[in-house]
C-alpha positions in Angstrom: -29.6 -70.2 37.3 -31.9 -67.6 35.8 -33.6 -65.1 37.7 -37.2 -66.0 38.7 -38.7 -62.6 36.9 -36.4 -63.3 34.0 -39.6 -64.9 31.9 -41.8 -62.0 32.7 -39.1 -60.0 30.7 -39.0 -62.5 27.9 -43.0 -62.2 27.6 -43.2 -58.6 27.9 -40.4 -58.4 24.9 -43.0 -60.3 22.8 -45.8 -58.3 23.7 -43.8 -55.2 22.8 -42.9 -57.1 19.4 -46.6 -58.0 18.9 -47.9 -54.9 19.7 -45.8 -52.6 16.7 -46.7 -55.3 14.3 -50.6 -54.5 15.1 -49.8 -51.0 14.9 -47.9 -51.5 11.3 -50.7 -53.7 10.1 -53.1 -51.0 11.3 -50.8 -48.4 9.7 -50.5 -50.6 5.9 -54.4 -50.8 6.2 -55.0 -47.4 6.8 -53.1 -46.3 3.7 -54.2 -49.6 1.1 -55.3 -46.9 -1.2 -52.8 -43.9 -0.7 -50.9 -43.2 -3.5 -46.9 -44.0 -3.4 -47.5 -45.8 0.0 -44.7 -48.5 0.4 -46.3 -51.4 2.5 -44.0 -51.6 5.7 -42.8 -54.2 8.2 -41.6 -54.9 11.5 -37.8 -56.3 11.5 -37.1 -58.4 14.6 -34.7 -60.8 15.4 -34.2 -62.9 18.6 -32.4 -60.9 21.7 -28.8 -62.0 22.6 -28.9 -65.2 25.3 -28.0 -65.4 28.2 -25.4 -67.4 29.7 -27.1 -69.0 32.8 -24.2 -71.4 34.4 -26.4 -74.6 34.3 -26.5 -77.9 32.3 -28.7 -76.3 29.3 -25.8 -73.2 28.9 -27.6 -70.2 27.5 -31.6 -69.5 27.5 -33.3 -67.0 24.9 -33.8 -63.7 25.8 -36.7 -62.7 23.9 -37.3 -60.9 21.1 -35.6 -57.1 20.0 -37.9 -55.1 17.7 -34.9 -53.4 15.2 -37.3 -51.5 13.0 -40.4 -50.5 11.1 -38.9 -50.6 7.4 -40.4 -50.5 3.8 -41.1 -53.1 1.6 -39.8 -51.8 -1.7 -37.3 -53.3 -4.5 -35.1 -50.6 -6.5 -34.9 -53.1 -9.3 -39.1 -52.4 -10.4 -37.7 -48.5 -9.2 -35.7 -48.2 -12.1 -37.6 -50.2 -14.5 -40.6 -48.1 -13.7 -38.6 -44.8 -14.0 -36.8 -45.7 -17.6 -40.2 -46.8 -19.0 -41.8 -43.4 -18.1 -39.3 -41.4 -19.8 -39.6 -43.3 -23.0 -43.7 -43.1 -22.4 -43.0 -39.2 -21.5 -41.1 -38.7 -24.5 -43.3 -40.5 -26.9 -46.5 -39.2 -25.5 -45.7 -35.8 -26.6 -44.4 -36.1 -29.6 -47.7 -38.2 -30.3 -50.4 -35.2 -29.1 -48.3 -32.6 -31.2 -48.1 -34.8 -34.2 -51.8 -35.2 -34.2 -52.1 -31.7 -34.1 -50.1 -30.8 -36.8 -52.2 -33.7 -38.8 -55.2 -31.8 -38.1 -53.8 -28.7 -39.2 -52.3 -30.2 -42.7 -55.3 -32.6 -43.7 -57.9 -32.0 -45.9 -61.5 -31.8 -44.9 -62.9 -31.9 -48.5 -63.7 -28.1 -48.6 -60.7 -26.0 -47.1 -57.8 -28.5 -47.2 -54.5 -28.1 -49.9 -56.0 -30.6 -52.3 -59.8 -29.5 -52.0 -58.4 -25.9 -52.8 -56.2 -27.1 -55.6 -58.6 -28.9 -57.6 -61.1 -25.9 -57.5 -58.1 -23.2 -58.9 -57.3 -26.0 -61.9 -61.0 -26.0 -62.1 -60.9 -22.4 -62.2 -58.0 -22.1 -64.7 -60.2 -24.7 -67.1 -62.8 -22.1 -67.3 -60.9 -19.0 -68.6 -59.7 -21.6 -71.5 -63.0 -22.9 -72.2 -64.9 -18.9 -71.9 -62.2 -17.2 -73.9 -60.9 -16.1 -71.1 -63.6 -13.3 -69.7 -62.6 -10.9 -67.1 -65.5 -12.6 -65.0 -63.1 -16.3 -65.2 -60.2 -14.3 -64.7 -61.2 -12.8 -61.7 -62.5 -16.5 -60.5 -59.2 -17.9 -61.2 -57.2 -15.2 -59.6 -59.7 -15.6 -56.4 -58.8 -19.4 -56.5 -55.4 -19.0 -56.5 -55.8 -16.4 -53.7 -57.6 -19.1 -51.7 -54.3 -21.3 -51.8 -52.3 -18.6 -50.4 -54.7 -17.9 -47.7 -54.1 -21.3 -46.7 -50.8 -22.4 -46.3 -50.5 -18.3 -44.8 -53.0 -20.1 -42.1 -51.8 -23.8 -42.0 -48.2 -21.6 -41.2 -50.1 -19.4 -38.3 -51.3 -22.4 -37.3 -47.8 -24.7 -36.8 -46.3 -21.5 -35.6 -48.6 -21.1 -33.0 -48.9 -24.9 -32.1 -44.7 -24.2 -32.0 -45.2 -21.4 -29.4 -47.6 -23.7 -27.2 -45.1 -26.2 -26.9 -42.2 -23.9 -26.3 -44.1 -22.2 -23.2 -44.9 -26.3 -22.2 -40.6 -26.2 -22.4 -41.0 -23.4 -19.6 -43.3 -25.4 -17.5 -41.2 -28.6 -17.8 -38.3 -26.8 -16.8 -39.9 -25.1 -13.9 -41.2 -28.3 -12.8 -38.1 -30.1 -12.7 -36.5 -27.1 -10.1 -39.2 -27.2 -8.3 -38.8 -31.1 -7.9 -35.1 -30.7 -7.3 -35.9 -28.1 -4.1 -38.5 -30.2 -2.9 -36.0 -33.5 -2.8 -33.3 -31.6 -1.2 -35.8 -30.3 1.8 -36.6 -34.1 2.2 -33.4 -35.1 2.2 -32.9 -32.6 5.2 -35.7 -34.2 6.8 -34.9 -37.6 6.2 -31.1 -37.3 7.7 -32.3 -35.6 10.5 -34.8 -38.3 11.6 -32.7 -41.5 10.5 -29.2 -40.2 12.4 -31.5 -41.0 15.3 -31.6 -44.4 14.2 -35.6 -44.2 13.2 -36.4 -45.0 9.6 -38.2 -42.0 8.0 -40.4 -44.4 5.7 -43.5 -41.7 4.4 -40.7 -39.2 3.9 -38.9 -42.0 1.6 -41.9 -42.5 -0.1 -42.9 -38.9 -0.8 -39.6 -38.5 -2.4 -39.7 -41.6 -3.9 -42.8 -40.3 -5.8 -41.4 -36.9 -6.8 -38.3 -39.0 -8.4 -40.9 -40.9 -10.5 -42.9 -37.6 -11.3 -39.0 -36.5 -12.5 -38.5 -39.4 -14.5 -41.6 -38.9 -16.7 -40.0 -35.5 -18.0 -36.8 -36.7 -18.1 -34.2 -38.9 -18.0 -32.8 -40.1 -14.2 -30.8 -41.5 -12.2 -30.0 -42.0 -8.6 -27.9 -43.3 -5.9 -27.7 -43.6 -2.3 -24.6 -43.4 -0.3 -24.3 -43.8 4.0 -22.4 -41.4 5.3 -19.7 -42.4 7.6 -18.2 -40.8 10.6 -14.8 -39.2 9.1 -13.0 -39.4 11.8 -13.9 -43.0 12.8 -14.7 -44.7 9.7 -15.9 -48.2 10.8 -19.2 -45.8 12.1 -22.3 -45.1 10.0 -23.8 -41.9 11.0 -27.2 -42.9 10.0 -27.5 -40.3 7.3 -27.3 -40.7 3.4 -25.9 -38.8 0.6 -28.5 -38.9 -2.0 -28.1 -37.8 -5.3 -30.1 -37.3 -8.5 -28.7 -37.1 -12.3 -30.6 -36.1 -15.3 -30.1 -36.2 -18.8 -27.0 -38.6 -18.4 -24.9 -35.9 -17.6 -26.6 -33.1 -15.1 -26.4 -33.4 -11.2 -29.5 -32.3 -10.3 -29.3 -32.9 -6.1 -26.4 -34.1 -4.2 -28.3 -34.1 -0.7 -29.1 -30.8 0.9 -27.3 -29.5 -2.3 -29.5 -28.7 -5.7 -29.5 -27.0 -9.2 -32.3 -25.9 -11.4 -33.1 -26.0 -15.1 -33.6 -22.6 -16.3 -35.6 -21.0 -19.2 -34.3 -18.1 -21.3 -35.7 -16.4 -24.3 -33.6 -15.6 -27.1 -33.3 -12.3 -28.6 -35.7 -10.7 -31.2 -32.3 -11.8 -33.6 -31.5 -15.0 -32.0 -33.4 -17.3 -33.8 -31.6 -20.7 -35.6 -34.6 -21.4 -38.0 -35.8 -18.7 -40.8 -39.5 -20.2 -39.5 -39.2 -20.1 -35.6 -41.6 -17.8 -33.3 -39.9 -15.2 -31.4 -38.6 -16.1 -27.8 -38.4 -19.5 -27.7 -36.7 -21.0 -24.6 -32.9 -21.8 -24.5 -32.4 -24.1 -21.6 -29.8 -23.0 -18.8 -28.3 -24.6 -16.1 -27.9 -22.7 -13.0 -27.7 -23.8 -8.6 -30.5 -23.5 -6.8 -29.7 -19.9 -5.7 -30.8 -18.7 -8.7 -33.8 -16.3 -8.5 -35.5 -14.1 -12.1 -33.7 -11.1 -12.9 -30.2 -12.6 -11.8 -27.3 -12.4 -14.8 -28.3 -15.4 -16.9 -24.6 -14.8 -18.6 -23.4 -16.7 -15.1 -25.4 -19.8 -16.2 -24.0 -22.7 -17.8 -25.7 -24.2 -20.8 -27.5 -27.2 -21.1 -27.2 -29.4 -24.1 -31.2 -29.4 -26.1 -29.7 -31.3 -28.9 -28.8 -34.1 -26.8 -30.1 -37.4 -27.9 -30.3 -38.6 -24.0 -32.1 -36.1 -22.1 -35.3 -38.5 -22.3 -38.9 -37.7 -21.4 -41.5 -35.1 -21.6 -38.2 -32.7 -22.3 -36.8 -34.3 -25.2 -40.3 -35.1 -26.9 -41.2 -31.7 -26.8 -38.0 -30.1 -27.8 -38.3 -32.9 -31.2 -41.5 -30.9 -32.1 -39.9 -27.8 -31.4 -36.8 -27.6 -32.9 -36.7 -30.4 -35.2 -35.7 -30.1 -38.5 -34.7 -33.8 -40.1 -31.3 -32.6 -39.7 -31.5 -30.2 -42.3 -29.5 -26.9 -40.5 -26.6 -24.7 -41.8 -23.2 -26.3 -41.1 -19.7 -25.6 -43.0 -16.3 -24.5 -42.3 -15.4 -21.3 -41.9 -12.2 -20.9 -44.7 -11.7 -17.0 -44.8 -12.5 -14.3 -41.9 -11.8 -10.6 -43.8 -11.0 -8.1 -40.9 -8.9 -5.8 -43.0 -12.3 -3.9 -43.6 -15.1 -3.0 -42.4 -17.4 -4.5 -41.8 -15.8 -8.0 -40.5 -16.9 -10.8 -43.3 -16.7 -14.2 -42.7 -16.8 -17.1 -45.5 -18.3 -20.6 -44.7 -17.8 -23.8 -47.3 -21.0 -25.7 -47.4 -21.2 -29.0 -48.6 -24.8 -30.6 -47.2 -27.3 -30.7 -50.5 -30.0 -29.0 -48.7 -27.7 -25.5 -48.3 -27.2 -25.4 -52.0 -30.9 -24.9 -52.7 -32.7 -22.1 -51.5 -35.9 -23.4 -51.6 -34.7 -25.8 -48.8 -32.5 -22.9 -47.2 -34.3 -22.2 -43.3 -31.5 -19.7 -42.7 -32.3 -16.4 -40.6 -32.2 -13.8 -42.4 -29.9 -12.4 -39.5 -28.7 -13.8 -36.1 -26.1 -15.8 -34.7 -23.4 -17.9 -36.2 -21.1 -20.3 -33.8 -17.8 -20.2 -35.3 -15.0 -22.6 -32.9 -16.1 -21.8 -29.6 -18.0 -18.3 -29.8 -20.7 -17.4 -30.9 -21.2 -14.0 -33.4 -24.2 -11.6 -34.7 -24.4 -11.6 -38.3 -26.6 -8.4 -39.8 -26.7 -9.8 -43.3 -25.7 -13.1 -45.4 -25.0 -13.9 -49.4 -24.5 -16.7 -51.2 -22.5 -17.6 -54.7 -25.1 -20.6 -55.9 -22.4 -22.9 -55.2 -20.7 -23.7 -52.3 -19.8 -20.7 -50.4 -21.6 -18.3 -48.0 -20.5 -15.2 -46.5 -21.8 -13.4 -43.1 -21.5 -9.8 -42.7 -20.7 -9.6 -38.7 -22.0 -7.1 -36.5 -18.8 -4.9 -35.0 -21.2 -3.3 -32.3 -21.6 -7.1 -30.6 -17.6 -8.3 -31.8 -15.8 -8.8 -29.1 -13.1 -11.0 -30.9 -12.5 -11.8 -34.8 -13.2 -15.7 -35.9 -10.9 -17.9 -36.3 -10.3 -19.5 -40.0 -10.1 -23.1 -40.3 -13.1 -23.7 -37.5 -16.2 -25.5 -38.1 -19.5 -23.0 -38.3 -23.0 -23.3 -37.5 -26.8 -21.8 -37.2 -28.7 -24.2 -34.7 -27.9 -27.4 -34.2 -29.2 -31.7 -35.9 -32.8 -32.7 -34.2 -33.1 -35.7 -36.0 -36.7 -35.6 -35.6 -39.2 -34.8 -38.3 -40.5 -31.9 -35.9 -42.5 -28.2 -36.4 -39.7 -27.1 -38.0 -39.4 -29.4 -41.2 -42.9 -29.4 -41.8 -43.0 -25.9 -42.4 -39.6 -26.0 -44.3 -41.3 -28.7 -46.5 -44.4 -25.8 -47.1 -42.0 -23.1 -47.9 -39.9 -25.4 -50.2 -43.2 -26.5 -52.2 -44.0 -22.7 -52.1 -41.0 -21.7 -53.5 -41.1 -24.1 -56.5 -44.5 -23.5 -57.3 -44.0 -19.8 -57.2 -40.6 -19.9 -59.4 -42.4 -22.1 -62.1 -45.3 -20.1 -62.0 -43.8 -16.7 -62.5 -41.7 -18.0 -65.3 -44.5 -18.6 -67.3 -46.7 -15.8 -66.3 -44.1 -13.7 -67.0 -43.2 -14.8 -70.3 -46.7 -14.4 -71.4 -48.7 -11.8 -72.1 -52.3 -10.6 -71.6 -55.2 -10.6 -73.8 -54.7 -6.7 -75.0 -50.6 -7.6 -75.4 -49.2 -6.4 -72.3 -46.3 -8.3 -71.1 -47.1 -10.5 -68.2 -47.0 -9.9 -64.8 -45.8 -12.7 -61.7 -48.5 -14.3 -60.6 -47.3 -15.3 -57.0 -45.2 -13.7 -54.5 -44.8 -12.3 -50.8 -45.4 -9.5 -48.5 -42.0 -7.9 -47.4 -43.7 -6.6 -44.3 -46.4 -8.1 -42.4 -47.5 -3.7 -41.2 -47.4 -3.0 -44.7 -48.9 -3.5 -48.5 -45.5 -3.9 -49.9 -44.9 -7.2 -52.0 -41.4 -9.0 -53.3 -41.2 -7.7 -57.1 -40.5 -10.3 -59.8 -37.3 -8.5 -60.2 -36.4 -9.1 -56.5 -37.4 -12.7 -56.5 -35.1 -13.6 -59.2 -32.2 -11.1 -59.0 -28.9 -12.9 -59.6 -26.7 -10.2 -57.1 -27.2 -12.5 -53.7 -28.8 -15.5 -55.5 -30.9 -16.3 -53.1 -34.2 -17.0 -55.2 -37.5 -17.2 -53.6 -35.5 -17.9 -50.2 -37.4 -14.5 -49.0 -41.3 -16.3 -49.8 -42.5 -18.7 -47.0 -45.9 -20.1 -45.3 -46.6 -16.7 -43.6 -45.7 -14.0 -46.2 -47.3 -16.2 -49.5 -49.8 -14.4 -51.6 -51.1 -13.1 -55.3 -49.6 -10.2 -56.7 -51.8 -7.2 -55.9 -51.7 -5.8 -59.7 -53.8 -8.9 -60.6 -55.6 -8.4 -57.5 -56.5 -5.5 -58.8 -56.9 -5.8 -62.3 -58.0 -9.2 -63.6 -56.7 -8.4 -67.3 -53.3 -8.7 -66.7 -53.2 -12.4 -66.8 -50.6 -13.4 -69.2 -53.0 -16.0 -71.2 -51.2 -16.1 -74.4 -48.0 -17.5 -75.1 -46.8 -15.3 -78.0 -47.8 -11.8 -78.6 -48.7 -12.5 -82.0 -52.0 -14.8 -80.6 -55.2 -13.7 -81.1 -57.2 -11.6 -78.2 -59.3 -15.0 -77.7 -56.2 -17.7 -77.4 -54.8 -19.5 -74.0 -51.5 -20.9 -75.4 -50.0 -19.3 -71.9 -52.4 -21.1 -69.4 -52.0 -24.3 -71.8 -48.2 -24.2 -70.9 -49.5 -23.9 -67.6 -51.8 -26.6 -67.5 -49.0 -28.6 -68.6 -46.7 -27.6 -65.9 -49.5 -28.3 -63.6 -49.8 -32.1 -64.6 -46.5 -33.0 -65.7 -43.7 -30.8 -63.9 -42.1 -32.6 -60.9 -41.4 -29.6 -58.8 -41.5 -31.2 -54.9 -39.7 -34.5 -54.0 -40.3 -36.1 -57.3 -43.4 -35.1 -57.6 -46.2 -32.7 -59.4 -47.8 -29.8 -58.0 -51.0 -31.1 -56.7 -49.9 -34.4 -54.7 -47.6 -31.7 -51.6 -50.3 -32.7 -49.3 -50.0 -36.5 -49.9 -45.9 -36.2 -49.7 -46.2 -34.3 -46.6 -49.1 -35.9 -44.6 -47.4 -39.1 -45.6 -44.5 -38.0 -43.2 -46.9 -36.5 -40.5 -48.8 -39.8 -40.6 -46.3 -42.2 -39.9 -44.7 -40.0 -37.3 -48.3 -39.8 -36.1 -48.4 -43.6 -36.3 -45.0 -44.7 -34.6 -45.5 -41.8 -31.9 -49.0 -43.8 -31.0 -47.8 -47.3 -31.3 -45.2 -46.7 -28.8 -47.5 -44.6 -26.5 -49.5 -47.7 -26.7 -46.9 -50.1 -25.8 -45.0 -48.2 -22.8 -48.3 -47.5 -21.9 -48.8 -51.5 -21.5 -45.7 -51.7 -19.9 -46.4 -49.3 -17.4 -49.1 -51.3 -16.5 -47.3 -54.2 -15.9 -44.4 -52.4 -14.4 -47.0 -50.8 -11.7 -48.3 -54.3 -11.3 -45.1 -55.7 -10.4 -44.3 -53.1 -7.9 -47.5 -53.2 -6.4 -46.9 -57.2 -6.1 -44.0 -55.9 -3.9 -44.8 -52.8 -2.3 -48.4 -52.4 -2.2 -51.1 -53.6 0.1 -52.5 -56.5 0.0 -56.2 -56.5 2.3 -56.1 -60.1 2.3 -52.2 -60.7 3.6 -52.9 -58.3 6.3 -56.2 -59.1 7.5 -54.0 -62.5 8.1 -51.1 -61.1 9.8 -53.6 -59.1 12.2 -55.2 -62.4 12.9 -51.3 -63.9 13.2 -50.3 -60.6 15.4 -53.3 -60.4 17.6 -52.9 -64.1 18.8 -48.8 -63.5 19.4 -50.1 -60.6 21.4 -52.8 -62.6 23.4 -50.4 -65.6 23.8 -47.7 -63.0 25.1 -50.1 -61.7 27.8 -51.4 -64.6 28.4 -47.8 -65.7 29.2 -47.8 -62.3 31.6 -51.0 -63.7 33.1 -49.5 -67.3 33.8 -46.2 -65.6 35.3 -48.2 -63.6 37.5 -49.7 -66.0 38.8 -46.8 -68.0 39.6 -45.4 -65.4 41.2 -48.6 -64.8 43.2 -48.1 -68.8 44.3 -44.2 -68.1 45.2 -44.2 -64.9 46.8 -47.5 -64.9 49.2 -48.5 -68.8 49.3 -45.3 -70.1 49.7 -43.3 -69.9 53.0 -41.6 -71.7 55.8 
């Protein structure tokens, strides 16, 4: 038989169970509209019976409150975390794009083709006026105008390449801090759950920072119990939680995590002829780190990885990317009989046996096997070979032959980088055709003709690339030395309208064109960039920028949509609901009344048997 009090327990079980689930509905209300809040619940399950050694065998015991626990599925998690990369990703390479629209499109006055049309304008009025030093001087002025441009369209995308490198920095910095801030919740989260308590708004901060993560790259997660080692059958409570990024990177194992660390290359470090100074390498380093330590103790981390994912990898696309188009050979031949050390790189790739596409540095770093060297100088044969002059003051070790060598590495992407490539190459082919002509002209009075276009050597100085320099045969590098920044008239026709070569043969009269004729001709018929004439660089290029501009906004749009959904779909899980719990406080408040009211009628049988019953 049961004890007579043993219903008073079973009621007050209830009324324990009723009153948590009031205080967890009270709790889900309180935070409907708090960001990252999980909706919780009360687990319970029926106590053990009781054995009671009559007819019936057992009776209930009541009811055990186990725990207060979130409602949350990992599935929408990881759903939600893999779409925010790809929306991360695509978002920036979207804004940058845009940017670098603006920069590149015409607005009818100042824009490539605006600018164009006025110096062929130009060029028609010293035919038509015999050419005057007046038209001359317009002419020149209008070719000037063109220069000025691409040298600001090239300030412009090298600037826009230096705000997304320091956006690199902040990413990176970002993604430590996150790491830290996991690992301290981790901490927190052990210690409260090895008590057998769930640490739900801990959970849920952490579970937020994780999303916050995935948007700027790539992750992954997994949650382990920990077990007691030296009785394994015993879960301590605790967790081992751990956090990968990139596909490859262990970011946070528990208490334990790393960080992702900017460093700026050298003034000669560059991989691109057109990169700013100090842009970021990306380092991996423990959590120990602090600025200042030895950054030669860090690991690398892999930029030209096609899987890091997110913010990361949409803004190292714009940065560094270059269609693909970087040196790569094999090293055949490493002369260390003399000093200096030379090495000799085959080249096969179309684009290094042009130099107007050639992007590179005119001094830097070569990777050769495994190491990397400083090269002071380069040459190249017109064919298929270059050769690096090696700085001995930096060699540590001489190349090994038969290796594969490289300046940079493949981004894919149509990025900062190939867009000014693409203006330096159009420069370059304009310039070469130009000078040709010019220069086998001759003025009005019968001087020989000067080059009309070329470069500053130094951006401190006055000095400019002579024709002689441009062309010389000795390193055969072309225009390779004219780009976006450096492009510009020749100061002696600056200076001195006159010498425009406008005749073709010296034996034309002081009045006669036949030079700008030629000219003229090139101008309209000459296919000089991608298959194309002079005047349509702007449609070729913005062609490119557009429909990078277009795909990056298409699908910004559509992982923006699925976010959307994704959220929804969560929120159908996780989120509060006003109306479901202004029913389960109606459901829990009548539980609790019933269960006192159960008190009540106890108490009063007890009343009855104790003091009104007796012999």
């Amino acid at each position: 038989m049961t004890s007579q009090f043993f219903g008073l327990n079973i009621a007050a079980s209830g009324l324990r169970a009723a009153n948590a689930s009031l205080n967890t509905t009270a709790n889900n209300i309180a935070n409907a509209n708090t960001d990252g809040y999980s909706r919780q619940k009360v687990k319970q399950e029926a106590s053990d019976a009781l054995r009671v050694f009559a007819r019936y065998g057992c009776a209930g015991a009541g009811v055990e409150t186990i725990a207060i626990e979130r409602v949350r599925d990992s599935f929408y998690d990881v759903k939600f975390r893999n779409n925010e990369q790809l929306l991360g990703q695509v978002s920036q390479k979207n804004y940058y794009t845009k940017l670098a629209e603006q920069y590149l499109e015409d607005d009818g006055s100042s824009g490539f083709s605006s600018l164009f049309s006025k110096m062929e304008v130009a060029l028609e009025s010293v035919r038509t006026a015999a050419g005057t030093t007046e038209t001359k001087t317009a002419y020149i002025s209008s070719m000037q105008a063109l220069t000025e441009y691409f040298n600001n369209v090239y300030t412009s995308l090298q600037g826009l390449q230096s705000d997304v490198n320091s956006e690199i920095k902040l990413c990176a910095d970002r993604i430590s801090s996150i790491s830290q801030e996991v690992a301290s919740i981790n901490k927190q989260i052990n210690i409260i759950e090895m008590t057998g308590a769930k640490a739900n708004e801990l959970r849920d901060k952490r579970d937020m920072l994780v999303d916050e993560l995935s948007k700027m790259i790539s992750v992954e997660t997994k949650e382990t119990p920990v077990v007691d080692e030296n009785n394994p059958d015993r879960v301590t409570g605790a967790t081992r939680y751990q956090i990968w990024v990139a596909g490859a990177y262990e970011l946070v194992d528990t208490y334990e995590y790393r960080k992702l660390i900017p460093v700026a290359r050298d003034e000669d470090g560059a991989v691109n002829q057109n990169d700013v100074s100090g842009l970021y390498e990306l380092k991996w380093g423990s959590g120990n780190y602090k600025d200042g330590d030895n950054v030669k103790e860090l690991s690398d981390f892999a930029i030209e990885s096609k899987i890091i994912g997110g913010e990361l990898q949409g803004l190292l696309a714009m940065r560094d990317g270059n269609n693909n188009h970087y040196f790569n050979g094999k090293c055949t031949v490493v002369n260390d009989k003399v000093s200096p050390v030379r090495v000799t790189v085959e080249v096969s790739d179309t684009h290094l046996m042009d130099m107007t596409m050639c992007t590179i540095p005119a001094d830097g770093k070569i990777h050769i096997g495994d190491k990397d060297y400083k090269y002071d100088s380069w040459e190249y044969d017109g064919e298929h070979t270059y050769v690096f002059t090696i700085d001995e003051e930096s060699l540590t070790s001489i190349p090994d032959s038969n290796r594969v060598a490289y300046i940079g590495f493949a981004n894919e992407y149509q990025g900062l980088p190939y867009y000014m490539s693409q203006m330096n190459e159009w420069i370059r082919q304009f310039s070469k055709e130009v000078n040709e002509i010019m220069v086998g002209g001759y003025t009005s009075d019968s001087l020989d003709g000067v080059a009309m276009l070329t470069g500053s050597m130094d951006t401190n100085s006055a000095a400019q690339y002579s024709y002689e320099q441009l062309t010389s045969l000795s390193e055969n590098k072309g225009y390779y030395s004219l780009n976006g920044g450096n492009f510009a008239v020749n100061s002696v026709l600056m200076d001195n309208a006159d010498r425009l070569a406008t005749k073709a043969d010296i034996t034309e009269g002081e009045s006669e064109f036949g030079n700008l004729t030629k000219f003229k001709t090139m101008l309209d018929t000459q296919k000089i960039f991608r298959g194309s004439t002079s005047g349509e660089f702007l449609t070729k290029v913005l062609a490119d920028v557009a429909l990078n501009s277009s795909n990056a906004g298409t699908l910004e749009d559509t992982y923006t949509a699925l976010e959307v959904t994704i959220k929804n779909q969560r929120l159908s899980d996780a989120g509060v609901d006003e109306d479901e719990e202004a029913s389960n406080l109606v459901k829990y408040q009548n539980a609790y009344s019933l269960s006192s009211k159960m008190i009540q009628t106890l108490s009063e049988i007890y009343d009855r048997l104790i003091l009104q019953t007796g012999v």
